[in-house]
C-alpha atoms as one frame of an Amber mdcrd trajectory, in Angstrom:
protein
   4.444   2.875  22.754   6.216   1.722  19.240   6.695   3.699  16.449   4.520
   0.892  14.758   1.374   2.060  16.591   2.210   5.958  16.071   2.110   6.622
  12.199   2.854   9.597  10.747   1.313   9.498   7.475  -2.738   8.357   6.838
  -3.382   6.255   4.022  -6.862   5.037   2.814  -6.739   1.341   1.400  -9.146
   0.653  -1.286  -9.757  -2.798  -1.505 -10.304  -4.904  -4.999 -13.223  -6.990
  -5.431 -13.812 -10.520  -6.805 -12.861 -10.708 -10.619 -15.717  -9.914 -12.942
 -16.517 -12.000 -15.817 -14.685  -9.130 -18.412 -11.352  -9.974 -15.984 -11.394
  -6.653 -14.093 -12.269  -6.089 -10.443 -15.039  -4.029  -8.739 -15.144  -2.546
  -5.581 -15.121  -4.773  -2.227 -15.759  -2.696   0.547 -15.759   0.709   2.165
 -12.167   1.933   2.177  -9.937   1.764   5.209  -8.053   4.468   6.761  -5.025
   3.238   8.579  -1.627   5.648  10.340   1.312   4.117   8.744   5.094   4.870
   8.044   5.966   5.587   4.686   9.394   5.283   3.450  11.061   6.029   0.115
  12.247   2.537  -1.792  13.157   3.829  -5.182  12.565   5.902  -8.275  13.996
   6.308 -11.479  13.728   9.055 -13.605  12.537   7.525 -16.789  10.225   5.137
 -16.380   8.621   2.496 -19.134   5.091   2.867 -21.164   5.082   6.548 -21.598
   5.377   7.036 -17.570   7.575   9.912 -16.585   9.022   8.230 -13.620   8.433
   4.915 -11.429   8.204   6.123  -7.923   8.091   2.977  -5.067   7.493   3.844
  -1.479   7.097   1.183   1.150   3.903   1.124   3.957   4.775  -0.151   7.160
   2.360  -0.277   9.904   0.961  -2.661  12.706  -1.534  -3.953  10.508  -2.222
  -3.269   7.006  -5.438  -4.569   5.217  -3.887  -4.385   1.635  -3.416  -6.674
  -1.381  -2.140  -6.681  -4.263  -4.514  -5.047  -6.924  -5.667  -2.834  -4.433
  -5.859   1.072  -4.972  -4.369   3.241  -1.820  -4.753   7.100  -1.567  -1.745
   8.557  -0.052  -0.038  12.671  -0.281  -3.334  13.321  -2.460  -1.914  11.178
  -5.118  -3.416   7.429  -6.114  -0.972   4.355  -5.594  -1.533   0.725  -6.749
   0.015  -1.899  -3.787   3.060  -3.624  -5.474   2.994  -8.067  -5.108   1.575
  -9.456  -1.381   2.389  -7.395   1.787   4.624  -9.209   4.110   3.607 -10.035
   7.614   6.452  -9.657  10.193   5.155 -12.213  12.916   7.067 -12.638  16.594
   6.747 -11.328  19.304   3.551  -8.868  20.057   5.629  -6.102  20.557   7.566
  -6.316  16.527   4.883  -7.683  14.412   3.739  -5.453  11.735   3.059  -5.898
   7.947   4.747  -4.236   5.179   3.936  -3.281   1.675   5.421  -1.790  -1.396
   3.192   1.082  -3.387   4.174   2.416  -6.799   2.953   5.501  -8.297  -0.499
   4.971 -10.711
C-alpha cells in the first residue's frame, strides 16, 4: 500500500459554485472529506493587506476534488486552495493530484 492511499491528515473540501450574477460564488455541493498529506511550502512572517502572516501548505493525495476558489477545512482552521491542483498521471501505482492551500 502507498503512502498516497494512507493519509495522515483529513481535510474537508468545500466546493465553489457557479458565479452569481453580483460575481461571487455559492455553494455547489455537500463537502468532501478526503485523507491527504499535508506538507509545509512556505510562510513569511509579515504578510500583505493587514494579514499577520501568509502561511502555504501543499495537499497531496490520490485524488483530490479541489479547485481553485474552493474553501478547505483543515487543523480547525479555514484555507482557500491556491491556482489549479496538478494531476500527476502515469502509472496506477504514482498518480495523485496536488494542491497548494494558503491560510484565509
Amino acid at each position: 500500500m502507498s503512502l498516497l492511499d494512507r493519509g495522515t491528515e483529513t481535510v474537508v473540501v468545500y466546493p465553489a459554485g457557479p458565479t452569481r450574477p453580483d460575481g461571487t460564488r455559492g455553494p455547489a455541493g455537500t463537502p468532501v472529506t478526503v485523507s491527504c498529506r499535508v506538507q509545509p511550502v512556505s510562510s513569511t512572517p509579515d504578510g500583505d493587506d493587514g494579514y499577520t502572516d501568509l502561511t502555504t501548505y501543499r495537499l497531496i493525495g490520490r485524488s483530490l476534488p479541489a479547485g481553485p476558489w474552493d474553501r478547505v477545512t483543515w487543523d480547525d482552521r479555514d484555507w482557500s486552495v491556491v491556482g489549479q491542483p496538478e494531476k500527476w498521471r502515469g502509472s496506477p501505482r504514482i498518480a495523485h493530484d496536488t494542491a497548494l492551500i494558503r491560510r484565509r
